[in-house]
C-alpha positions, 0 to 999 in steps of 0.5 A: 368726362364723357359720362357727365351729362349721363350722369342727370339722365341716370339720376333722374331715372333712379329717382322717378324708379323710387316714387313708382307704387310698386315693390323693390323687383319692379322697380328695380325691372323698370330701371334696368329696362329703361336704361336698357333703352338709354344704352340702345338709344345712344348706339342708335343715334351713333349709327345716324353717323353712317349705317353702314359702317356701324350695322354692316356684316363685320360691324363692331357696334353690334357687340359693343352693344352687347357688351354694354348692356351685358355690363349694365345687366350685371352692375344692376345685379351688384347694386341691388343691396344698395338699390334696396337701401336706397328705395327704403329711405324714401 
């Protein structure tokens, strides 16, 4: 349930990828940066909560936010063939 109101955000973002005037490498940079920025957006503003226990010497959001753009570098790796699909249909 967490994921739903990512899921528009993510959608809208792979849609304005595929109206970019560029090739598939581009395109698909463009996209991993900026769900890139989406991901350091959303620890951002969970650190607005308390700076200090997100960011702090032992902080756990530090690796979290590595892991997670770890794992979003990876599933764009997987996903290029159906990237590349989906980019030549439009």
């Amino acid at each position: 349930m967490a994921t739903v109101p990512l899921l528009p955000l993510v959608l809208s973002l792979v849609n304005v990828s595929k109206k970019l005037p560029y090739g598939f490498p581009a395109r698909v940079a463009w996209l991993t940066f900026y769900l890139m920025l989406l991901v350091i957006l959303f620890y951002w503003l969970l650190s607005c909560i308390d700076i200090l226990h997100f960011w702090g010497s032992h902080s756990w959001a530090r690796y979290l936010m590595f892991i997670t753009i770890t794992g979003l570098l990876i599933a764009v790796l997987t996903a290029r063939g159906s990237l590349y699909k989906l980019y030549e249909k439009s």
